[in-house]
VMD Tcl script that draws the C-alpha trace (Angstrom):
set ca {
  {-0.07 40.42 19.90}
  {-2.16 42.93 21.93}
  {-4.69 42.30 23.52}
  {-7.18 43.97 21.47}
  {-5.88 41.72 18.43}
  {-6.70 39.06 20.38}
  {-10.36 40.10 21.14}
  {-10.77 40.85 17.77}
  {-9.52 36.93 16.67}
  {-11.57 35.69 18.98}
  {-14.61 37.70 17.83}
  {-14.25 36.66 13.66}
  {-13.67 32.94 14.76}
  {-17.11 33.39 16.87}
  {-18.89 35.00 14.53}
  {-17.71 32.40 11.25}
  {-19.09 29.76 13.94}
  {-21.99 31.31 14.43}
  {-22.77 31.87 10.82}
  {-22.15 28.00 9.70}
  {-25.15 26.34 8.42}
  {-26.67 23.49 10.38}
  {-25.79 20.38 8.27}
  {-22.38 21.52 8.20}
  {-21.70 21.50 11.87}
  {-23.30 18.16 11.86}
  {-20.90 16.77 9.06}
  {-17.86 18.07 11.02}
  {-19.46 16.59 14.39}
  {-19.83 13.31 12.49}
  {-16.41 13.42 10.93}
  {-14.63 14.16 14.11}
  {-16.58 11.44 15.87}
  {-15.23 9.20 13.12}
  {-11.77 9.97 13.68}
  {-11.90 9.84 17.08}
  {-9.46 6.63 19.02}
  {-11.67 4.11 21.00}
  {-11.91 5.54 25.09}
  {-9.39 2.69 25.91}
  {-6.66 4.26 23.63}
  {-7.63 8.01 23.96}
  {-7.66 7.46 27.97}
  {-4.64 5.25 28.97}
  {-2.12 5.90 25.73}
  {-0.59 2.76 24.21}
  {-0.55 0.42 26.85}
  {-4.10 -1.20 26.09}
  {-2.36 -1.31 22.69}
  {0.58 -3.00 23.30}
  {-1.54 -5.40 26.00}
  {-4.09 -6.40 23.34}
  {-1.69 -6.91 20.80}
  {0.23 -9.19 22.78}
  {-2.77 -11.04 23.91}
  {-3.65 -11.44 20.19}
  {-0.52 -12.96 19.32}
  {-0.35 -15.25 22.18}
  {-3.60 -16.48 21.76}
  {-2.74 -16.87 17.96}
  {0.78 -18.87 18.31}
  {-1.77 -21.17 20.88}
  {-4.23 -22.18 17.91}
  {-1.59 -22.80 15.13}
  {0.15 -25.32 17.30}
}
mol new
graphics top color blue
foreach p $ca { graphics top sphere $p radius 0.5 }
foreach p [lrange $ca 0 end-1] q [lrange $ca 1 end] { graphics top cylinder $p $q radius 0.2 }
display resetview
């Protein structure tokens, strides 16, 4: 890819952002907000994961007894 192929990319995907209407910006914000993983999981992976879920079952096999 040249690099005036790449300019040009760069200017459609610029321009199709430019050209989006208002509320539909806002519905994608919103939707990617939605699918977003808590900070704790985005940040540190899947140890808080793995901690919490062990916690949880600990504290579970505790109250059943």
């Amino acid at each position: 890819m040249s690099f005036n192929d790449y300019v040009k990319f760069v200017t459609q995907q610029v321009v199709l952002k430019m050209d989006e209407p208002k509320k539909m910006k806002q519905a994608k914000k919103a939707q990617r907000k939605q699918e977003r993983l808590p900070f704790q999981f985005q940040a540190f992976g899947l140890i808080p994961l793995g901690l919490s879920l062990f916690w949880r079952k600990r504290i579970s096999r505790k109250h059943n007894q």
